[in-house]
N, C-alpha and C positions, 0 to 999 in steps of 0.2 A: 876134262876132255870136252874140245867145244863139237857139239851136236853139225852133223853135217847131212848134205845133201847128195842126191842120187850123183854128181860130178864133182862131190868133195871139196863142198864149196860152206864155210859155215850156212848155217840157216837164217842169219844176221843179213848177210846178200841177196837171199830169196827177195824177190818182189812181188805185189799182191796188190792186183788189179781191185780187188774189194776184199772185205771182210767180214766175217759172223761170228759172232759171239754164242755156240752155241749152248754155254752154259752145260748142265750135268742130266740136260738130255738123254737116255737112253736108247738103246739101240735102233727099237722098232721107229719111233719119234724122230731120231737124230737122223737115219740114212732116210726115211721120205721126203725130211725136211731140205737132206744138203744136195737130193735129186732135184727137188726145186731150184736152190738158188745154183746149182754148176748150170740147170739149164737157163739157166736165163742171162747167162755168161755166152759173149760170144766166143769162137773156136778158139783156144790158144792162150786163153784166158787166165789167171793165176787166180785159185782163191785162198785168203790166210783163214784156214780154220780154228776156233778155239774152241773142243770141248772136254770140258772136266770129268767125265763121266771113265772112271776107269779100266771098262771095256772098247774104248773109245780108239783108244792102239789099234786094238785087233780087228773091230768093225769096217773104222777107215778102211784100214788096206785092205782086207774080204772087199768092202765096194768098189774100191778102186781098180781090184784086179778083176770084178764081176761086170762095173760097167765098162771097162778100158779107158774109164781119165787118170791123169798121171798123178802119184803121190808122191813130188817134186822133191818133197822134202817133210820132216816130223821131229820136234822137237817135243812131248806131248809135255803139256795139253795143246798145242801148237799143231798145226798142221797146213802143209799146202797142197793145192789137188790143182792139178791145168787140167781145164776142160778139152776134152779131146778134139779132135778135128771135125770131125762128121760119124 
């Protein structure tokens, strides 16, 4: 089954304005650190996230649904977030 995206699009088509390597990071580390780099992404912005850590599923999307940027798509360890509008 190839992994797909919130429009049923593989996650092969995502595109990703930057990218982090966030390695096996853990929770508390990882969501302060990708609060940095979404904000320093202008509005609308894709970012490819990589991290191994395998809480990492569940983390993302809690942040994603707590600060309202999109989690576009997740293939894990893979992930993409669009930074929100405003």
């Amino acid at each position: 089954m190839t992994p797909t995206n919130a429009n049923n699009l593989p996650t092969g088509t995502v595109s990703a304005d930057t990218e982090w390597d966030a390695g096996d990071l853990a929770c508390g580390d990882l969501v302060l650190e990708l609060l940095k780099k979404v904000k320093a992404l202008p509005p609308g912005a894709v970012l490819k996230l990589i991290a191994t850590d395998p809480a990492a599923r569940i983390d993302i999307g809690a942040w994603c649904r707590v600060t309202k940027n999109r989690l576009v798509a997740m293939s894990p360890p893979v992930f993409f977030i669009q930074r929100k509008e405003n």
